[in-house]
N, C-alpha and C positions, 0 to 999 in steps of 0.2 A: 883826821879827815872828817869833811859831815856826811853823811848821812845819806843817800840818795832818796830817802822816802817820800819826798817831795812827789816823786816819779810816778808814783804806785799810781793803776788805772790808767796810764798814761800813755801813747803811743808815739813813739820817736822816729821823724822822718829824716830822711839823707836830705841833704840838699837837693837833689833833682826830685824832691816829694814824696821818693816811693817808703814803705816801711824799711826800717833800719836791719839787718841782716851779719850775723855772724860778730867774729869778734873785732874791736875796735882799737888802736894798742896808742897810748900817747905815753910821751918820757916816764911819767912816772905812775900810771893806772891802767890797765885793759879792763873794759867794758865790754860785756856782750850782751845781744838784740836776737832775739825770735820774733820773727816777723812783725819786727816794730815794739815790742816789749822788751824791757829787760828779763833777762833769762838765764839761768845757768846752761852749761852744756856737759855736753859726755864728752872726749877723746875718744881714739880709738881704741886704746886700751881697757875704753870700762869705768875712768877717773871722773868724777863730779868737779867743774871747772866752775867756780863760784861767779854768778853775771857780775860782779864787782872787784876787782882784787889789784892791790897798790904792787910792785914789783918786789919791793921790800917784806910785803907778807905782814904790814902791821895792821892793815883794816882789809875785809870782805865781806862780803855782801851776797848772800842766797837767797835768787828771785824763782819764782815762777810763773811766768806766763805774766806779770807784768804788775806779780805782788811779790811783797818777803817771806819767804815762805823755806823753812827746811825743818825735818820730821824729829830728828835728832838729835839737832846741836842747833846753838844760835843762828839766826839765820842774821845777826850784825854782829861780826868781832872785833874792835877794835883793841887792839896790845898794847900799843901809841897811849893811849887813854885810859886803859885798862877797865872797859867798856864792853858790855855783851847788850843784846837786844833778841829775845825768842818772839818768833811770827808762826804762823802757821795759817795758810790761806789770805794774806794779807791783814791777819788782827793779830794784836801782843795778844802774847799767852806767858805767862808767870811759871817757870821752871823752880815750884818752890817755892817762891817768891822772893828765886834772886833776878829777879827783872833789874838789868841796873850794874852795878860793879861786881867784873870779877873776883870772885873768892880765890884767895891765893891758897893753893893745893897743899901749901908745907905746913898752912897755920893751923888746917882743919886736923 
């Protein structure tokens, strides 16, 4: 799957114009919008709901506030492709400088 990064800065309206809100669910991706930004969310449990995520779990995507952005872990995972991408406040940042293809965990 690409990439939403296109998005970044962007603000996404409903069709009747207003900012976009909550999550979004089509056949095969849920998208979600903070007040017109792509955004992750919480559940009620506490869970980090990634603002991009395929049903299948092969690509995700961690926004905030209407960049890529997560603290910890890539903020693009692609499995499908075997593809990572680290952001933090909307700029790559170099994990190491494996920016770029997953490291397969059995070879290291």
């Amino acid at each position: 799957m690409k990439s939403f990064k296109r998005y970044q800065y962007r603000g996404v309206p409903t069709e009747e114009g207003l900012p976009a809100n909550g999550d979004y669910i089509f056949p095969d991706v849920t998208i979600r919008f903070k007040d017109g930004y792509l955004s992750d969310s919480v559940d009620e449990e506490g869970n980090v709901l990634p603002a991009i995520e395929t049903h299948d779990g092969s690509h995700i995507e961690h926004w905030k506030n209407g960049v890529l952005h997560c603290e910890k872990a890539p903020a693009i995972i692609d499995t499908h492709d075997n593809y990572e991408e680290w952001y933090k406040e909307g700029k790559p940042v170099p994990p190491g400088g494996n920016n770029g293809k997953l490291v397969d965990s059995e070879a290291v």
